[in-house]
ChimeraX commands (.cxc) that place a marker at each C-alpha (Angstrom):
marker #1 position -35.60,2.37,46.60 radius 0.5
marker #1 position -35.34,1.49,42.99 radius 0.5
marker #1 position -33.60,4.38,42.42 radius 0.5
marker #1 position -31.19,3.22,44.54 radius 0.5
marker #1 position -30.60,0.12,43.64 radius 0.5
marker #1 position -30.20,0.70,40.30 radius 0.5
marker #1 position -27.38,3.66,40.90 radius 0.5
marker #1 position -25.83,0.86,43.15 radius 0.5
marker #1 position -25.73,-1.18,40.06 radius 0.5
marker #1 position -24.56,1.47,37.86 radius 0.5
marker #1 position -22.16,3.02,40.41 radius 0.5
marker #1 position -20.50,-1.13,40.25 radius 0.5
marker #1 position -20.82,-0.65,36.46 radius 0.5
marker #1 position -22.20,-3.95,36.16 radius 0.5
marker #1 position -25.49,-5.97,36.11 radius 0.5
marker #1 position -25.55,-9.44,37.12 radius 0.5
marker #1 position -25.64,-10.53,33.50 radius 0.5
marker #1 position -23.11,-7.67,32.41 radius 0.5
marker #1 position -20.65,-8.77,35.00 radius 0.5
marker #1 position -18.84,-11.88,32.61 radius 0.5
marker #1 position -18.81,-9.11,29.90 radius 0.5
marker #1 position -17.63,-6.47,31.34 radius 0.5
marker #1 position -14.45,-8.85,32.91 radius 0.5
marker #1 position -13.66,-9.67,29.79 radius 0.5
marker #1 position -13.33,-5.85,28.44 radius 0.5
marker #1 position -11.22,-5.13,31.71 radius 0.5
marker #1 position -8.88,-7.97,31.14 radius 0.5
marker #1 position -8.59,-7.33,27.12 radius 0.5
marker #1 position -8.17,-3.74,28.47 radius 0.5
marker #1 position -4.94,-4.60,30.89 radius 0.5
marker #1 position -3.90,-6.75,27.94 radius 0.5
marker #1 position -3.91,-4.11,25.84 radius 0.5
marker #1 position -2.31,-1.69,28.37 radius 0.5
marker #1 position 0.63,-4.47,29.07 radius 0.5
marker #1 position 1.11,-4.75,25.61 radius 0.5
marker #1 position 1.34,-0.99,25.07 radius 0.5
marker #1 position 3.93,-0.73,27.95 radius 0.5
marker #1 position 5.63,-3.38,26.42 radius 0.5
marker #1 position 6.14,-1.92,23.33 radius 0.5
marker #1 position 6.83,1.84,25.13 radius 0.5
marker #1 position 9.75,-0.20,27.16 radius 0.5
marker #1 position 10.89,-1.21,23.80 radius 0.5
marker #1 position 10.79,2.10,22.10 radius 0.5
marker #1 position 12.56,3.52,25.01 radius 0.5
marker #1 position 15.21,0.97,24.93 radius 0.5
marker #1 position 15.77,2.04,21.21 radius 0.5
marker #1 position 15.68,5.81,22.56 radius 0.5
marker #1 position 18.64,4.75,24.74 radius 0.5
marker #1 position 20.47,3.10,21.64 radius 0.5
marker #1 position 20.08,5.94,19.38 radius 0.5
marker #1 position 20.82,8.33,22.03 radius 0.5
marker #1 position 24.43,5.73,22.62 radius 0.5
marker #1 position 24.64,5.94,18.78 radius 0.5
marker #1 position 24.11,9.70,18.47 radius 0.5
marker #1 position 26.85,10.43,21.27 radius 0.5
marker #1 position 29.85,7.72,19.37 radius 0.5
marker #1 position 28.92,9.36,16.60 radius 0.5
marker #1 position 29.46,12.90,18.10 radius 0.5
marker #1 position 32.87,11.51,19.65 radius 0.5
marker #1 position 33.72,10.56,16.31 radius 0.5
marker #1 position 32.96,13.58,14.26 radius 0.5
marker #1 position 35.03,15.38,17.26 radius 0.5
marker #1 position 38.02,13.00,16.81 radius 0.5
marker #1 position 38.08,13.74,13.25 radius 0.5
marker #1 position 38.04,17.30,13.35 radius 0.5
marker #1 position 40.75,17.12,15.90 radius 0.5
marker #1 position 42.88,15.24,13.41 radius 0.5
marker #1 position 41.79,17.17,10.56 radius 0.5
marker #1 position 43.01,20.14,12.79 radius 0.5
marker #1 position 45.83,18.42,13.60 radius 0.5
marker #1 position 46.87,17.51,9.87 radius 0.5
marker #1 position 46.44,21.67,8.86 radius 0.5
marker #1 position 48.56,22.76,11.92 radius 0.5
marker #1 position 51.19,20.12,11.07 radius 0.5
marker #1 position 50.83,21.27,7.06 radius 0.5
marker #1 position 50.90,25.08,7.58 radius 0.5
marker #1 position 54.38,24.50,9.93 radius 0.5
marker #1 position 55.82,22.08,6.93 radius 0.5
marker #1 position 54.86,24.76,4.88 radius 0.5
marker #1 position 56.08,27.51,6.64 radius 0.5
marker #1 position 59.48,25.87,6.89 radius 0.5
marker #1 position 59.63,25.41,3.29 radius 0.5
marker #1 position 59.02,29.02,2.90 radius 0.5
marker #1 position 61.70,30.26,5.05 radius 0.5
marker #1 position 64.22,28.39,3.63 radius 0.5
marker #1 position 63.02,29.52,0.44 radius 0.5
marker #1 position 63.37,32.75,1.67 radius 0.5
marker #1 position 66.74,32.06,2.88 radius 0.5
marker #1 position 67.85,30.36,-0.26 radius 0.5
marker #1 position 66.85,33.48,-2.23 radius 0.5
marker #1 position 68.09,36.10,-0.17 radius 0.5
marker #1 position 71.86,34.22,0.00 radius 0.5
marker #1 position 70.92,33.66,-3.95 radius 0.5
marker #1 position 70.88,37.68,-4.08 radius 0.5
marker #1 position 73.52,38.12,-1.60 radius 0.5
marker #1 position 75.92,35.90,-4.03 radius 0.5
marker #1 position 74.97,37.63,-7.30 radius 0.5
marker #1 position 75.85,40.96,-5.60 radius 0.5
marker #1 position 78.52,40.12,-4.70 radius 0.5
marker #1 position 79.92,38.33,-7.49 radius 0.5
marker #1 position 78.38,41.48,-9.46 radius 0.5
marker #1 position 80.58,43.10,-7.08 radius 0.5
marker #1 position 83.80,40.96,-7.63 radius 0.5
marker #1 position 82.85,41.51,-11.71 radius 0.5
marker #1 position 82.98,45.37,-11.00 radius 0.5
marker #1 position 86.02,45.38,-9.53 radius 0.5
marker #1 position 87.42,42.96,-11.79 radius 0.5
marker #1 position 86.15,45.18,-14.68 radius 0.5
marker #1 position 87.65,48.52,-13.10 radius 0.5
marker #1 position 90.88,46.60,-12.36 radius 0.5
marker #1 position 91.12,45.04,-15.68 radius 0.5
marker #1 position 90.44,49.20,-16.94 radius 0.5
marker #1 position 92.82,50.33,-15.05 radius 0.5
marker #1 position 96.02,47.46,-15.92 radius 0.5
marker #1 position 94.60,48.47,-20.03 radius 0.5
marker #1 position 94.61,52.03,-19.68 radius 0.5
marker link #1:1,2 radius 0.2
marker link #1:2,3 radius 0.2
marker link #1:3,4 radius 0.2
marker link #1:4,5 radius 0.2
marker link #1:5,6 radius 0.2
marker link #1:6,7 radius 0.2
marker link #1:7,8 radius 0.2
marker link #1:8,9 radius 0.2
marker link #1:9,10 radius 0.2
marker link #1:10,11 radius 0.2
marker link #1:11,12 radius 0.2
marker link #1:12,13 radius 0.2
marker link #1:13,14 radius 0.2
marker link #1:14,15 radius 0.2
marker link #1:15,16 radius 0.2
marker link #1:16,17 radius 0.2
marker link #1:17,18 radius 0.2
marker link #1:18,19 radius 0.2
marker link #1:19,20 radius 0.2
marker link #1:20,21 radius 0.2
marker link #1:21,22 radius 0.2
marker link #1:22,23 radius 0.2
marker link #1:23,24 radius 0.2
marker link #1:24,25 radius 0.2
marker link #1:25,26 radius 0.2
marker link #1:26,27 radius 0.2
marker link #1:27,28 radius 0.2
marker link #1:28,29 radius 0.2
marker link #1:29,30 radius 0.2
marker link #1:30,31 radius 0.2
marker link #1:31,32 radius 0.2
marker link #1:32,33 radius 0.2
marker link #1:33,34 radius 0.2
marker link #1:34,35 radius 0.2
marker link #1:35,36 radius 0.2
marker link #1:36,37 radius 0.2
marker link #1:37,38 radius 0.2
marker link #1:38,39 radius 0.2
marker link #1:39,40 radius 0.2
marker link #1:40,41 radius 0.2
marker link #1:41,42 radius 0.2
marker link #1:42,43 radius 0.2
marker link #1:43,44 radius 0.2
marker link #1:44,45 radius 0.2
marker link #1:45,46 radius 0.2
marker link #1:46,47 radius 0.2
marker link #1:47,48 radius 0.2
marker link #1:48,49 radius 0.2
marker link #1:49,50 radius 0.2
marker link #1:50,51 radius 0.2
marker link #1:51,52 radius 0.2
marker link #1:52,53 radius 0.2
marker link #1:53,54 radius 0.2
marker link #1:54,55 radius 0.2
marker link #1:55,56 radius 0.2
marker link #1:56,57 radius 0.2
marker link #1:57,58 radius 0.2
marker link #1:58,59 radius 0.2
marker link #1:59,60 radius 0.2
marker link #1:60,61 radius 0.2
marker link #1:61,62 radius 0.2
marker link #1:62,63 radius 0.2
marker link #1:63,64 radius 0.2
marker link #1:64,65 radius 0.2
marker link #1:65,66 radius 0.2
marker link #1:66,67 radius 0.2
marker link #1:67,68 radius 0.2
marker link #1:68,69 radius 0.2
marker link #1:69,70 radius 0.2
marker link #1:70,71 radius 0.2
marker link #1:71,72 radius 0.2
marker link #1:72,73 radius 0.2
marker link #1:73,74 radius 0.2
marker link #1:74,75 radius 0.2
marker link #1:75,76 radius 0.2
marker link #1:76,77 radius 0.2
marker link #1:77,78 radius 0.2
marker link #1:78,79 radius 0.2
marker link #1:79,80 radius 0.2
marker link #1:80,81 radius 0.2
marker link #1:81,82 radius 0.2
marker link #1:82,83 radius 0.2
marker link #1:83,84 radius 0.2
marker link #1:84,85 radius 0.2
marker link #1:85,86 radius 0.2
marker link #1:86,87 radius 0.2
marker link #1:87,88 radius 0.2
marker link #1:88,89 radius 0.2
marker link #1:89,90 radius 0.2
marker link #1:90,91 radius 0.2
marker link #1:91,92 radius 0.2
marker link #1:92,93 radius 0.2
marker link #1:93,94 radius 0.2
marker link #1:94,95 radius 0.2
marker link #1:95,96 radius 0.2
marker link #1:96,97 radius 0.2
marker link #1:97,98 radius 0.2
marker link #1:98,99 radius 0.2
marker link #1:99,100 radius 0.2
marker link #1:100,101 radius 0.2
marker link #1:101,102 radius 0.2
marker link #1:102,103 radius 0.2
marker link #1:103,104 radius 0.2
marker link #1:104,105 radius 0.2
marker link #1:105,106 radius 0.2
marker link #1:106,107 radius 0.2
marker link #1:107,108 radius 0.2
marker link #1:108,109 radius 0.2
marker link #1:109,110 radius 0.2
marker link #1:110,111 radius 0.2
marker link #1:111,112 radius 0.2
marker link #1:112,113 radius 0.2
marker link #1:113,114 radius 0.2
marker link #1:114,115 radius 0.2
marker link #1:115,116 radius 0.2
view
């Protein structure tokens, strides 16, 4: 029977003497637990802020490229343009010279032939 009622007592975890103890290592215990649940809340909360931060900052880096995009697409027409009418400008540049080199020719072989 001793047997017994000593597993009893250690199955309860307790004596009678123990019992005052052993309350006050459960409640420092759920005190401790609270506390650490506490500060888990907290560290989730900051999760959720970084994660908030993390995604603006994502938007951002996406707006910027956009515009940076934006900025080359809108420089390589501008510069295209200029380039055409570059082009342009030197191909009516050569068209003139030939044909003033032209007009000189003919002037030359007129001006031969009223000479000769």
């Amino acid at each position: 029977m001793r047997k017994t009622v000593l597993g009893d007592r250690l199955y309860r975890g307790v004596t009678e003497e123990g019992s005052g103890s052993l309350k006050n290592q459960v409640r420092a215990r759920e005190g401790r637990l609270q506390s650490l649940m506490e500060e888990l809340e907290g560290k989730k909360g900051e999760i959720v802020d970084l994660n908030t931060q993390l995604e603006e900052a994502k938007q951002q880096v996406v707006l910027q490229q956009e515009r940076q995009n934006q900025f080359v697409t809108t420089e390589r027409a501008k510069a295209d343009r200029m380039a055409e009418k570059l082009e342009r400008s030197e191909a009516e540049r050569r068209a003139e010279v030939n044909e003033l080199n032209l007009y000189y020719q003919q002037a030359v072989a007129g001006g031969d032939q009223v000479v000769e």
